[in-house]
C-alpha positions as CSV (number, residue, x, y, z in Angstrom):
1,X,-11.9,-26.1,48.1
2,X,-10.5,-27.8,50.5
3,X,-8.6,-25.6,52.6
4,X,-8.3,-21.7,52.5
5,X,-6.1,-20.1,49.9
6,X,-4.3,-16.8,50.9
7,X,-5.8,-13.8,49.1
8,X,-2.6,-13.1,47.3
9,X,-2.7,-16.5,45.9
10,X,-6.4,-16.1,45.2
11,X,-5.3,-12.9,42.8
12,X,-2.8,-14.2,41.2
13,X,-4.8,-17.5,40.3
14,X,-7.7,-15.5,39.3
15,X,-5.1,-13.6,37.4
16,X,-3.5,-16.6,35.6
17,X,-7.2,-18.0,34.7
18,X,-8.6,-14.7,33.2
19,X,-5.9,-14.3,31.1
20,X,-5.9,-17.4,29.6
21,X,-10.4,-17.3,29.7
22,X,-9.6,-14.0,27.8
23,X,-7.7,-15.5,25.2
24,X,-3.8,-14.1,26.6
25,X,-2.6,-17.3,26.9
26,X,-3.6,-20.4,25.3
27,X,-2.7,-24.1,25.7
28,X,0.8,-24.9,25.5
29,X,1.6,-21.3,26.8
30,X,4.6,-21.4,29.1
31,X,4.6,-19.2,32.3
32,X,7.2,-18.4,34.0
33,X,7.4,-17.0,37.7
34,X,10.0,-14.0,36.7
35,X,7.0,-13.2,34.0
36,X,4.3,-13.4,36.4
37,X,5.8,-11.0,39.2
38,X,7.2,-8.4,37.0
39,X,3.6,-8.0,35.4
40,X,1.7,-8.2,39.1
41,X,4.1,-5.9,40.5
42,X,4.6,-8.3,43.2
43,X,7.5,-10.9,44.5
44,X,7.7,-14.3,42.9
45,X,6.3,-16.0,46.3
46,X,2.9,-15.6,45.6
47,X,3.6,-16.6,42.4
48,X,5.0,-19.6,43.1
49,X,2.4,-20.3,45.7
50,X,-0.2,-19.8,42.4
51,X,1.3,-22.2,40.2
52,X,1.4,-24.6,42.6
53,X,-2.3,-24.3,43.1
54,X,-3.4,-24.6,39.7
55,X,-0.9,-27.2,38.9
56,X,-2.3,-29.6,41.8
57,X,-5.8,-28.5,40.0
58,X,-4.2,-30.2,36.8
59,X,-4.7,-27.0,34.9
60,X,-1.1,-26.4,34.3
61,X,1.8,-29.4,33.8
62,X,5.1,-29.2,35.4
63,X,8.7,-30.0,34.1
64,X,11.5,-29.4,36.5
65,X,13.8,-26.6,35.6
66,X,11.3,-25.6,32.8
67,X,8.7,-23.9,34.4
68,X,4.9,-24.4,34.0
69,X,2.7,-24.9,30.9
70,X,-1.0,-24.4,30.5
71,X,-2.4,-27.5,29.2
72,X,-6.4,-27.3,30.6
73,X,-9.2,-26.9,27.9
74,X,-11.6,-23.9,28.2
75,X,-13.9,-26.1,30.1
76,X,-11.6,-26.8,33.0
77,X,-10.5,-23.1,32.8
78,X,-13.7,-21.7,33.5
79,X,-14.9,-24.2,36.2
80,X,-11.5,-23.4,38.7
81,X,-12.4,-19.6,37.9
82,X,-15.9,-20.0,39.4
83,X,-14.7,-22.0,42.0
84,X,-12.6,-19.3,43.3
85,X,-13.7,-16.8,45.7
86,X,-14.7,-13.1,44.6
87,X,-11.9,-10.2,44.8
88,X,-13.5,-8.3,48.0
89,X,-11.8,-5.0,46.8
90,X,-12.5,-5.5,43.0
91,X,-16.7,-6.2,44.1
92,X,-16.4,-2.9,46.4
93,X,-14.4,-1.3,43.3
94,X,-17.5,-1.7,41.2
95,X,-20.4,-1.6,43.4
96,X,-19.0,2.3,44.2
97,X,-18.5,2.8,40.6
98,X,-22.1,1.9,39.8
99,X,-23.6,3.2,42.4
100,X,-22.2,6.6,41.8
101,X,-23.2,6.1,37.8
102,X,-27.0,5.4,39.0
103,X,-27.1,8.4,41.0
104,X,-27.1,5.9,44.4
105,X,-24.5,7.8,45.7
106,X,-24.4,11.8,45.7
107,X,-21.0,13.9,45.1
108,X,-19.6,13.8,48.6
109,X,-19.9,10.9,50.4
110,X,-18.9,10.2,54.3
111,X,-16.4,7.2,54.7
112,X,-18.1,5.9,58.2
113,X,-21.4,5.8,56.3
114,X,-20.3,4.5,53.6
115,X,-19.0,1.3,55.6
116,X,-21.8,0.9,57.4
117,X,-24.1,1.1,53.9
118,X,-21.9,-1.3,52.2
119,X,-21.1,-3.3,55.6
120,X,-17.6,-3.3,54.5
121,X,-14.9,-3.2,56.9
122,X,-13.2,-0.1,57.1
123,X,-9.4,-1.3,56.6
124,X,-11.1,-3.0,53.0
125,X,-13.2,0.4,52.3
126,X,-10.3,2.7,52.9
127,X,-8.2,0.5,50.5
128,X,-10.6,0.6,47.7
129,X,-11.3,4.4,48.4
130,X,-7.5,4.7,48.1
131,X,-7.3,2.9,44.5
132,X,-10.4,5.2,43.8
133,X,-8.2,8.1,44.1
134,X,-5.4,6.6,42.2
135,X,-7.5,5.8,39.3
136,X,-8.6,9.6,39.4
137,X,-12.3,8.6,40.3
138,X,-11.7,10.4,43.7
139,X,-10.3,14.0,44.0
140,X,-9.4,13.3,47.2
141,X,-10.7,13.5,51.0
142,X,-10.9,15.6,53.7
143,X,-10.4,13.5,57.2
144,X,-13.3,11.4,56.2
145,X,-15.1,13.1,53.5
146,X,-14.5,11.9,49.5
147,X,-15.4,13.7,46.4
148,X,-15.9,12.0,43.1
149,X,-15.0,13.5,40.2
150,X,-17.8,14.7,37.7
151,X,-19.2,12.2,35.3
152,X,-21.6,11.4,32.6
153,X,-24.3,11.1,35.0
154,X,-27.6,9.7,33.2
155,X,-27.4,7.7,29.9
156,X,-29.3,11.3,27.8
157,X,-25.4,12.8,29.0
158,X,-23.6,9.5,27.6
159,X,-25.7,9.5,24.4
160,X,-24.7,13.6,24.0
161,X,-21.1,12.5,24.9
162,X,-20.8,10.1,21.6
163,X,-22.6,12.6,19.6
164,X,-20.7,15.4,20.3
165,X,-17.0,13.0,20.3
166,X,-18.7,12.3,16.8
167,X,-19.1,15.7,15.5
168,X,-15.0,16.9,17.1
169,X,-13.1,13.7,16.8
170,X,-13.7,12.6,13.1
171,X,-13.3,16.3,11.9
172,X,-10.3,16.8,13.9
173,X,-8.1,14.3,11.6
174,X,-9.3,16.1,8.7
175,X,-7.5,19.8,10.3
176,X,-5.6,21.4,7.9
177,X,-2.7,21.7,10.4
178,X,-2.1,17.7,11.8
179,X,0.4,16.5,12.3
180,X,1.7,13.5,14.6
181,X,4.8,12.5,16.2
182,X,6.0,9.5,14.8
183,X,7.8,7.9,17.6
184,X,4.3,9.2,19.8
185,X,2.3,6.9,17.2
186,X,4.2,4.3,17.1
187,X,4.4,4.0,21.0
188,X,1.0,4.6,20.8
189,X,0.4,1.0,18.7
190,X,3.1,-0.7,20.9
191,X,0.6,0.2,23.6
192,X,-3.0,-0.9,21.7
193,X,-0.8,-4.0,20.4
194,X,-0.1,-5.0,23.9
195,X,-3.7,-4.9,25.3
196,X,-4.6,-7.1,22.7
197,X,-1.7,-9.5,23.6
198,X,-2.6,-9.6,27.0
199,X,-5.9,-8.0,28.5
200,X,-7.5,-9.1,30.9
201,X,-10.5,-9.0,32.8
202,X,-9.0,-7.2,35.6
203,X,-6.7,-4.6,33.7
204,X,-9.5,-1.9,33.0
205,X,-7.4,1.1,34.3
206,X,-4.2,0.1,31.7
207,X,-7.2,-0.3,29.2
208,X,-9.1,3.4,30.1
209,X,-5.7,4.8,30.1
210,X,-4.2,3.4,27.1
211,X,-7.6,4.6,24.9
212,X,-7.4,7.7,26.3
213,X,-3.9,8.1,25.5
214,X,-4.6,7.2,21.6
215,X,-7.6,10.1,21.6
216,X,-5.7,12.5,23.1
217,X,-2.6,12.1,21.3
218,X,-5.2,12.7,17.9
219,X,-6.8,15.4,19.0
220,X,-3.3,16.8,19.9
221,X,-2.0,16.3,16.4
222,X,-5.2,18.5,15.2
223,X,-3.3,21.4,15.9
224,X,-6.3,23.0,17.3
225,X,-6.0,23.6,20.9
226,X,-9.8,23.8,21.3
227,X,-9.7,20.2,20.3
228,X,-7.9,19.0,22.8
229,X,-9.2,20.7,25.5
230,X,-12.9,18.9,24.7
231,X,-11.2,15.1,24.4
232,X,-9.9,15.6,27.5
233,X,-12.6,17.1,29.1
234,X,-14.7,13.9,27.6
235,X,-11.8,11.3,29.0
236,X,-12.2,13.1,32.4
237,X,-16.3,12.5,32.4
238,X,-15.7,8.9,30.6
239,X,-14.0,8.1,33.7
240,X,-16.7,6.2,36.1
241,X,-19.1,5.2,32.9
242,X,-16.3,3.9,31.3
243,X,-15.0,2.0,34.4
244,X,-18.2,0.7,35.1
245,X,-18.7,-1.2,31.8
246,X,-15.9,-2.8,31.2
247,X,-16.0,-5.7,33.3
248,X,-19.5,-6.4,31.9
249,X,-18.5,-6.4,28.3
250,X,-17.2,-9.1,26.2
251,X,-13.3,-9.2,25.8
252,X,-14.1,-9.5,22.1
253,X,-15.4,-6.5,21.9
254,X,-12.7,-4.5,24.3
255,X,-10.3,-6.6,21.6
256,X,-12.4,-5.1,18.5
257,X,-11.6,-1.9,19.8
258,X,-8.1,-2.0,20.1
259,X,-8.7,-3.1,16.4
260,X,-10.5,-0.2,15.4
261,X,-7.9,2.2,17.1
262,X,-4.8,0.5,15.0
263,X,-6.6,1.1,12.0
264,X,-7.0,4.4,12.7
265,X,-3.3,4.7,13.4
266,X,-2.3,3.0,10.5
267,X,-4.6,5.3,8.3
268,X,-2.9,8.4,10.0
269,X,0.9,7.4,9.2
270,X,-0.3,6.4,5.7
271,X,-1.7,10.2,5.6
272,X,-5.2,9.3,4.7
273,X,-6.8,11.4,6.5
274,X,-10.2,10.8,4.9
275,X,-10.0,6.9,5.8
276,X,-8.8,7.9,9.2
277,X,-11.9,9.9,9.8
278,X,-14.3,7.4,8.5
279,X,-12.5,4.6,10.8
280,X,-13.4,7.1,14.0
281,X,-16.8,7.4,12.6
282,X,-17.3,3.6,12.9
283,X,-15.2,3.7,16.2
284,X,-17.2,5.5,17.9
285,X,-20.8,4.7,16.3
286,X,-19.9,1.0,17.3
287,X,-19.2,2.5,21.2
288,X,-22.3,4.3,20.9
289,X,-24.0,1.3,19.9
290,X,-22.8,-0.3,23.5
291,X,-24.3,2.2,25.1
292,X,-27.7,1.2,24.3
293,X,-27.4,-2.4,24.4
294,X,-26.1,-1.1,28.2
295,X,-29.3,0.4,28.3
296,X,-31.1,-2.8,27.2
297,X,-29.3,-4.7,29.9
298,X,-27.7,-7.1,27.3
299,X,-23.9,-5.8,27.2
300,X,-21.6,-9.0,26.8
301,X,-21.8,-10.7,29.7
């Protein structure tokens, strides 16, 4: 690159380009800067500053009161992605969260040392321990003292995790007394629908959330309070594994799941409780079956 490119332009490029590596949009796909901000949360400056960038790159063509349009092959796409620098807070974001799942880092942790472990500044550390505590990772800190919330912490707890979701989950849909909202479900699907129309690479928390959401709102619909109280409990230790993977897995596979949860969701309006059942079986077998190619070290890419 020729000159520097201002970090907020740097995200939203990166933004643009895993969206479209990640199959969200695909050639011919108009963008608009309106569109752009109101999903970044951010003003259409940067925005503008972005497609400028990629357009002088030739990914995206330009016609004057018409916006931009996405016209590079996969190829190109990928190239300008690994041109581009690194997210500093995203690297952090993930070095923690791995660190913490390996057992590198205990349950308290001391923000001065932290910095000078990582050699981070402190202005970037306290932003990404910041977004650690807004994603629930963190329970919060005392002047310069952070807790992390509990976790699966070694892959014998993860592999009791899916065994246990196994043995609670699929027999919950078959409780005598469920029963679902129907404008909760079909929210529910809105939700699922819309990861698969737009996830990214960098949306994990919307993705953790959403899934969440859709297990919780099943295990609600039990009727059995017991129920829900374990999902939950298994959402809140899913947390910091779950976090940690997803930017090594393969969007097709974070896709497959939103997949597998639809089905589910269609089987439960349709009232077949038995398919539904069967469906989280293979859900979660398939997760479980991540887990170990984790452990194998061959988890997407």
């Amino acid at each position: 690159m020729d000159k520097p490119i201002p970090p907020l332009t740097q995200r939203v490029s990166r933004y643009i380009l895993d969206q479209a590596l990640a199959g969200g949009y695909e050639s011919g796909s108009h963008m608009t800067e309106a569109d752009l901000a109101g999903r970044l949360g951010i003003s259409r400056t940067p925005v503008r500053a972005a497609l400028r960038f990629l357009h002088a790159r030739r990914l995206l063509e330009h016609a004057p009161n018409r916006g931009y349009t996405l016209v590079a092959d996969r190829d190109a796409l990928g190239q300008a992605r690994r041109e581009l620098p690194e997210d500093e807070e995203k690297t952090l974001y993930y070095r923690l969260l791995r660190d913490r799942l390996a057992g590198h880092l205990p349950t308290r942790v001391n923000e001065l040392e932290l910095a000078q472990s990582y050699g981070a500044p402190r202005s970037l550390l306290r932003t990404v321990l910041t977004t650690l505590l807004q994603d629930g990772v963190l329970r919060g800190r005392h002047y310069q003292r952070w807790e992390f919330t509990e976790t699966l912490d070694s892959i014998e707890s993860e592999r009791e995790s899916y065994r246990f979701r196994l043995m609670v989950e699929c027999a919950s849909l078959r409780e005598p007394g469920f029963a679902i909202d129907p404008a909760r479900l079909q929210a529910c699907r809105k939700r699922q629908r819309g990861l698969l129309a737009r996830s990214s690479r960098y949306s994990w928390m919307e993705l953790f959330e959403a899934n969440a959401q859709l297990h919780e709102l099943l295990a609600e619909a039990s009727g059995n309070r017991f129920v829900l109280d374990a999902v939950r409990q298994q959402n809140r230790l899913r947390r910091i594994s779950d976090l940690s993977d997803y930017p090594r897995v393969d969007i097709e596979l974070l896709h497959t799941s939103c997949r597998e949860h639809l089905q589910i969701l269609d089987a439960v309006e349709a009232r077949d409780f038995e398919a539904a059942s069967r469906h989280m079986h293979d859900h979660l077998s398939r997760a479980s079956s991540m887990l170990e190619s984790r452990v194998k070290g061959v988890l997407g890419d």
